[in-house]
N, C-alpha and C positions, 0 to 999 in steps of 0.2 A: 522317627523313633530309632533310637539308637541302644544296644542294651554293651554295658560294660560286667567284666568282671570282679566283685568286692574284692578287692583287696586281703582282709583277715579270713574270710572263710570261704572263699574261692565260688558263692554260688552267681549269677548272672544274673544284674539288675538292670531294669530301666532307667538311663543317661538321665539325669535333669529334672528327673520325677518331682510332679509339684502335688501335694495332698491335701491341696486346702480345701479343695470340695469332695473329698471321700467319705466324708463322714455324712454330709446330705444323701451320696451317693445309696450309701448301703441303707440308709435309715428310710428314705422313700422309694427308688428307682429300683434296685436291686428287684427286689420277686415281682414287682408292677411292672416294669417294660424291660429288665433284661429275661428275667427266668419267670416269668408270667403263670406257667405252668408247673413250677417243680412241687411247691408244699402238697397238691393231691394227686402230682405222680411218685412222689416219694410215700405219701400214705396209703396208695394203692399196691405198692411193691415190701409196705413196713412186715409181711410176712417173713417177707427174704429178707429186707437188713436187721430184723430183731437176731436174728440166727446171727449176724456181720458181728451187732454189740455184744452178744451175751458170750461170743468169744475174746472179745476185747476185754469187757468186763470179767471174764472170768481169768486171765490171765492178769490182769490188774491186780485182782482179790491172790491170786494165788501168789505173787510178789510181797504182797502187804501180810500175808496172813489173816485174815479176813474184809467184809467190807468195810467200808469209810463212809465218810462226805466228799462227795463230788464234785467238780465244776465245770461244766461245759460252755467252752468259750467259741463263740460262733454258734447259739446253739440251733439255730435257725429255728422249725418247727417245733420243733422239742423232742424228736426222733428219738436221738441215743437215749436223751434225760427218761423221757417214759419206759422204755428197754430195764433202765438202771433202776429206775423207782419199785417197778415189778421184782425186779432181782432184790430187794430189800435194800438199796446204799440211800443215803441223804442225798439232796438231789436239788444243785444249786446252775440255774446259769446265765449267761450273758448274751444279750446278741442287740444288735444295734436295728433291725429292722420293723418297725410297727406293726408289718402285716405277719410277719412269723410269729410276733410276739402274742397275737392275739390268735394265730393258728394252736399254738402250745397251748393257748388257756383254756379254748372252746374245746380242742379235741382230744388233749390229756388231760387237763385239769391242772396245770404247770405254769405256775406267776415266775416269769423270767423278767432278770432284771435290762431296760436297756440301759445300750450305751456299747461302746467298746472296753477292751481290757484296761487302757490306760484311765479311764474312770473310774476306780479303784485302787488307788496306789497304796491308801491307807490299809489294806488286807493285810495283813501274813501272818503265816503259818498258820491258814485256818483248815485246810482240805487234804486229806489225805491221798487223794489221786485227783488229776486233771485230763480235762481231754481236748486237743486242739488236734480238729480236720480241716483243712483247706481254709488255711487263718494266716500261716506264714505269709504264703507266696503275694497274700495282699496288702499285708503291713510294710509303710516306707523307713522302720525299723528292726529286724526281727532279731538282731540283740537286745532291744530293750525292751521286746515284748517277753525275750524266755527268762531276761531277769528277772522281771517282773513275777515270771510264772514261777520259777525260785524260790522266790522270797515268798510266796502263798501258801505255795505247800510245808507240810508239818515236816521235819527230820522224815527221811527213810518213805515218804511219799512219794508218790509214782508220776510221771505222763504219758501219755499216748498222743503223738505227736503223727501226721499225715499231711504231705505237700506231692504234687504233679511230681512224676520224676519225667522232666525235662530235658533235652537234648542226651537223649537215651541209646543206644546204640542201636535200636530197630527203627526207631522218629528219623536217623542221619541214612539206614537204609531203605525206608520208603523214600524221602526225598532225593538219594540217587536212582534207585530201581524205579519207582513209579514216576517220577519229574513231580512229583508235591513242594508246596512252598511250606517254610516252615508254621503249619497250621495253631502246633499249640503255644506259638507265639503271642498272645491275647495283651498286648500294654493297658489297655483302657481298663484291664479291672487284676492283670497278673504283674505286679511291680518288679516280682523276685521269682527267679528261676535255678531248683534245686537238684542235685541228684544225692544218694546217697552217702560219697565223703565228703561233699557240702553241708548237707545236713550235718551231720553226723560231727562233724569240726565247730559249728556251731553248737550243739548241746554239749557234749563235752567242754567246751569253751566258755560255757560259762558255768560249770559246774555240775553238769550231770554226769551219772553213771549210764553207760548203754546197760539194758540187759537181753534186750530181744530186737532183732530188725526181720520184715519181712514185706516182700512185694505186693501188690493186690495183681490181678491178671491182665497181663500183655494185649490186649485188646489190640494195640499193632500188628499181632500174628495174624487176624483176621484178613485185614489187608494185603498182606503180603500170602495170604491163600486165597485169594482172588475174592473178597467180599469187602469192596471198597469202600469203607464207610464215612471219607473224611469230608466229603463233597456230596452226600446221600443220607440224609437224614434217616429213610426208610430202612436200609441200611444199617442206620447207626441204631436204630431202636430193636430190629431182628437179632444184631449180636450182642448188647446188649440182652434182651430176651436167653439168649444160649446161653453166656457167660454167669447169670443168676441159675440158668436149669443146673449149670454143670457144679455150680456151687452147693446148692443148695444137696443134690444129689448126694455130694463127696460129704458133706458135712451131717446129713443124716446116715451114713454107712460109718462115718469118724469123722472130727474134727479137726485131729492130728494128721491124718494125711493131706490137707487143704493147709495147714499150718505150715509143714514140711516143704512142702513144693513152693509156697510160697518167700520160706525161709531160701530156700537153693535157690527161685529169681533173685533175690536180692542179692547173694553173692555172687550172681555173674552180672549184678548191674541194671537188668531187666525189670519189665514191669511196669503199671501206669502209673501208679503212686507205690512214693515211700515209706513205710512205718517205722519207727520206731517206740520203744519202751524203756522209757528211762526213769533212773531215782534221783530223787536228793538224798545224800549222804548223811549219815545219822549225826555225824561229826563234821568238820571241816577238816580235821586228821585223816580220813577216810580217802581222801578225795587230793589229785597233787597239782589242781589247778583252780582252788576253791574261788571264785567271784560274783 
């Protein structure tokens, strides 16, 4: 496995990447024998990530001037979509896996369509905000997935957009301080490998407005204060455990200080994932790189 640098937007892909069976992949394999467990450890922890959406969605709403229709691409369980339904938005989404699809029906009541994005070409300009978490870094195209995502949304609708921030400046110092091998190097299911002005050259490039970037929590720090969790499962689920207490904590005292702090990792770089918020342009006059 070899990983090269794209060319146009500078983020680190997998050399020679073949996708002919990714779409089997995610549609039977994915929550059956890689993540076997996530759909009812993410419903058991949906206390804490309702608080994750309804700050996402509400800065979405405050963009747009109220709520919209929605579409969540990757929707897995139907996590965010049920968050948004409760919040009052229309509530549309995608996701390629059988067993998440039928998790969404049983336990929200939420008919998600499958398939992937590119099974819908014929959509646009139907949804005024979208949401794509952990969708880039496994498409063996992710300009042709934000085109795509472009062209769906109305004028002046939003996304919310989330990828691993990869080879990060705490990831390059555990692997000199600790002797770790580059861990969250994953090819069998992470084709593309992003940071911040990678991202970021990428939405802009094909036509978005930034309006908001911010980190989620450094979970690296952990390790480097001696709670080594890369090679420690037990480990990994205790700081995780901290990192929802410390959230949840900051977010019932404000929301805005969790925003804030979040917003300052991302301009020094930091952080486990990247967010962004971005529009399409009400115009293509708007805009000085419209495609």
């Amino acid at each position: 496995m070899r990983l090269t640098k794209e060319r146009k937007y500078g983020y680190q892909k997998v050399d020679n990447f073949e996708d002919s069976s990714a779409r089997e992949f995610y549609e039977r394999a994915f929550y059956s024998q890689e993540k076997p467990e996530y759909l009812v450890k993410s419903h058991k922890e949906n206390d804490y990530w309702e608080k994750i959406w309804k700050i996402r969605l509400n800065l979405m709403e405050q963009n747009l001037g109220a709520k919209g229709r929605i579409l969540d691409v990757g929707a897995s369980g139907g996590f965010f979509l049920g968050t948004a339904q409760k919040q009052g938005w229309g509530i549309e989404g995608i996701e390629p896996s059988s067993r998440a699809i039928e998790y969404a029906k049983n336990k929200f009541g939420i008919k998600l369509k499958q398939g992937l994005l590119q099974d819908y070409t014929k959509i646009e300009s139907r949804y005024n905000a979208m949401h794509l978490a952990f969708v880039l870094e496994h498409m063996h195209n992710p300009e042709s997935v934000m085109n795509q995502v472009f062209k769906m949304l109305k004028p002046n609708g939003v996304c919310w957009v989330e990828v691993p921030n990869d080879f990060n400046l705490l990831q390059r110092t555990i692997t000199k301080q600790l002797k770790h091998k580059e861990w969250w190097i994953v090819a069998k299911h992470h084709v593309n490998y992003f940071n911040y002005d990678s991202l970021s050259k990428l939405l802009t490039g094909v036509g978005f407005e930034e309006l908001d970037r911010m980190a989620s929590f450094p979970v690296e720090l952990f390790a480097l204060m001696g709670k080594d969790y890369i090679e420690d499962n037990k480990v990994g689920i205790e700081i995780h455990k901290m990192r929802m207490n410390m959230e949840i904590n900051i977010i019932n005292e404000d929301p805005d200080i969790l925003l804030n702090m979040y917003r300052s990792f991302a301009m020094s770089g930091i952080g486990r994932t990247c967010n962004f918020l971005v529009r399409k342009p009400r115009s293509l006059s708007e805009n000085s790189d419209p495609r």
